[in-house]
C-alpha positions in Angstrom: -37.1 221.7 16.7 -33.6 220.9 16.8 -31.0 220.1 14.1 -28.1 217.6 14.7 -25.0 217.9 13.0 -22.3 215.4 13.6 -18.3 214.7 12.2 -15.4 212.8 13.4 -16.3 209.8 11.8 -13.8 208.0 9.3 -11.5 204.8 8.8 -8.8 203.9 11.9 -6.4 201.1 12.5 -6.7 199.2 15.7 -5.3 200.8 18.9 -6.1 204.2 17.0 -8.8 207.5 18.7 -10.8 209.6 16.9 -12.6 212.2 18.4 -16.5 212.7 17.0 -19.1 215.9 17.8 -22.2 216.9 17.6 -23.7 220.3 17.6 -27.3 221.1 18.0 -29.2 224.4 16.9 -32.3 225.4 16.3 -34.9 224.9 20.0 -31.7 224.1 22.4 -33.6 225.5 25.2 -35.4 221.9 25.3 -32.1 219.9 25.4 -31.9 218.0 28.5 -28.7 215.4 27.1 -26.8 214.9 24.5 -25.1 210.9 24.3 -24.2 208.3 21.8 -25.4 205.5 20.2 -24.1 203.2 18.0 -25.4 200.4 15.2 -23.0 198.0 14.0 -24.3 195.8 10.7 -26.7 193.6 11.3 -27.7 194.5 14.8 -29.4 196.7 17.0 -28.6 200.2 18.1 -26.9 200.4 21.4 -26.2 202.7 23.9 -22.4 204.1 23.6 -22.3 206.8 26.2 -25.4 209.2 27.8 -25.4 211.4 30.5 -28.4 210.2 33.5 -30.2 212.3 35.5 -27.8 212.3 38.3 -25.0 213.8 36.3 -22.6 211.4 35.7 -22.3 209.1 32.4 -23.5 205.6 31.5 -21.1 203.9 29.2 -21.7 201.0 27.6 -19.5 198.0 29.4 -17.7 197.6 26.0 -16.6 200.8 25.7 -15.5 201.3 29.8 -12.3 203.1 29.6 -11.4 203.4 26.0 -14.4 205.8 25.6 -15.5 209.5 27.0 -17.2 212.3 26.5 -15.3 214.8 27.8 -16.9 217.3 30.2 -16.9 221.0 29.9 -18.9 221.2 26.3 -21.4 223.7 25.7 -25.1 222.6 26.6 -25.8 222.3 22.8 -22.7 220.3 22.0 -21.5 216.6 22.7 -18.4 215.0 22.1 -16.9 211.2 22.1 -13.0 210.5 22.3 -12.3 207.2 21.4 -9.2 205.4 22.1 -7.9 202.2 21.7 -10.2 201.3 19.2 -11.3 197.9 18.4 -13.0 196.4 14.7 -16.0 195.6 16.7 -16.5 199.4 17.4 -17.1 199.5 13.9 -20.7 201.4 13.4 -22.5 203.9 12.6 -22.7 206.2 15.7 -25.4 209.0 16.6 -25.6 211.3 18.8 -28.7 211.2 20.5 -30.7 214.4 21.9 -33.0 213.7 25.2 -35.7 216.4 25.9 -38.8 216.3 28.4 -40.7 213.5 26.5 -38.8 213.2 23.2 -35.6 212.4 22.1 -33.9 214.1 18.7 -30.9 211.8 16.7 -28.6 212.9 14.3 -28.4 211.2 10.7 -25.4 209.2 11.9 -21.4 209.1 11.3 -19.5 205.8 10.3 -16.7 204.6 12.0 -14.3 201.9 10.7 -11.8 200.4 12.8 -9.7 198.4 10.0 -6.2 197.7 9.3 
């Protein structure tokens, strides 16, 4: 089994970055990626950011260029840097654990984007 913790979350202004994380422990061994997802109110979750099979990372169109997870992380870690941030990135974003035939999330960290 593994455990999710994620920070980073908080309130921003518009145009501002914040940087979130999410370490795993526990069964890592099974850890195949580690992404991000987000849930604004009122709609769906939605993919933010995951690494595919081929090695490179899928971002969500909205996101393209104001959004990455920087590379060089330990397998058991994953990490966001958002820039330019917008009030419709306001959500609560998870990371999101992929393992052969299962997938672990985290309990979620709120983002605001406000002025």
């Amino acid at each position: 089994q593994v455990q999710l913790v994620e920070s980073g979350g908080g309130l921003v202004q518009p145009g501002g970055s914040l940087r979130l994380s999410c370490v795993a422990s526990g069964s890592t061994f099974s850890i195949i990626s580690m992404g991000w997802y987000r849930q604004a109110p009122g709609k769906q979750r939605e993919l933010v950011a995951m690494p595919t099979n081929g090695g490179s990372v899928e971002y969500a169109d909205s996101v393209k260029g104001r959004f990455i997870i920087p590379r060089g992380a330990a397998k058991n870690e994953v990490h966001l840097e958002m820039n330019r941030l917008k009030p419709e990135d306001t959500a609560v974003y998870y990371c999101k654990v992929h393992h052969p035939g299962w997938d672990t999330w985290g309990q979620g960290t709120q983002v605001i984007v406000s002025s």
